[in-house]
N, C-alpha and C positions, 0 to 999 in steps of 0.2 A: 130462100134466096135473100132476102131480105136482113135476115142477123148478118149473111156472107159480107152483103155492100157496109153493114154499119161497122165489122171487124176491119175490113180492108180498111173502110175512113178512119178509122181509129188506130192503124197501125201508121198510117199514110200520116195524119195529124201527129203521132208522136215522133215519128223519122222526124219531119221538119221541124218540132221544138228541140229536138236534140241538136242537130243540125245546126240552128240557130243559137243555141244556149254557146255549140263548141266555135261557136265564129266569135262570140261577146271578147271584149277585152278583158284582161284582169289586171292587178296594178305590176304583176311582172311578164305579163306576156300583150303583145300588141296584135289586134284585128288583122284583118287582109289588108280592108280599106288604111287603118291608122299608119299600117307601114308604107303604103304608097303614098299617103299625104305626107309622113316623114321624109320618104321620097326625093317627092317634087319638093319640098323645104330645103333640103339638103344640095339638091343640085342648084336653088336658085339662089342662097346663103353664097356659094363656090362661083357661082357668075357673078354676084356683088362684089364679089373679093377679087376675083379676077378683073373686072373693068375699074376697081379702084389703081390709080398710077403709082400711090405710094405702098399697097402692097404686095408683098409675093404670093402669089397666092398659092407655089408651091410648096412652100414652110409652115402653113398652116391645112391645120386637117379639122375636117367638119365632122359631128357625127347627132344625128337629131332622133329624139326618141320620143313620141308624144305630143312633139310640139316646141320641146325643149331643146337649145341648142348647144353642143358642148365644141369648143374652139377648143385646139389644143397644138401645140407645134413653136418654136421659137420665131424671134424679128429683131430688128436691129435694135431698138429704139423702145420704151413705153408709152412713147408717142401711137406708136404702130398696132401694139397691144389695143390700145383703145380704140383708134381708128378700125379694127379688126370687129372688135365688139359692137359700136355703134351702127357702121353696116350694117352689121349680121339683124341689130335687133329692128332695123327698119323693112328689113325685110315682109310681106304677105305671110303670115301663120305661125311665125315666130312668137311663143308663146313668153320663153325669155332665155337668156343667154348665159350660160357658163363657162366662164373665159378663164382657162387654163393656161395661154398662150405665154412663153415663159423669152425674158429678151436672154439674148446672147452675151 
């Protein structure tokens, strides 16, 4: 009975390093956790932008992967471009900002 319990625990202890190895990040796939922190980044990047007066915030598209933020979409002005970017990178988790955002 005794070998029974040390197999079981030894099957039990490798399920959950497997488990856990397949939840890790790697440099082209994101966690559970990383992509909900990208998440919340992402929708609170689109509420900066959105309460800014001088931007649209429907001409600009967010997309965050890591921490990293990628702006991308046209504005009137390169005034607006930057305005877009410096938001973005005042942002909580903003790790930094890739500003694609092209004027009109």
């Amino acid at each position: 009975m005794n070998n029974f319990v040390k197999n079981i625990m030894g099957i039990f202890l490798a399920s959950i390093l497997l488990i856990t190895m397949g939840c890790a990040s790697t440099s082209k796939q994101e966690s559970a956790g990383e992509y909900i922190d990208d998440s919340v980044i992402t929708t609170k990047v689109k509420a900066a932008i959105l309460n800014d007066p001088n931007l649209k915030a429907t001409e600009i598209n967010v997309e965050t992967y890591k921490g990293v933020v990628q702006l991308s979409g046209f504005v009137a002005d390169p005034a607006s471009a930057g305005k877009a970017a410096s938001v973005t990178s005042d942002v909580k988790g903003v790790k930094s900002v890739k500003n694609d955002i092209r004027v009109k």
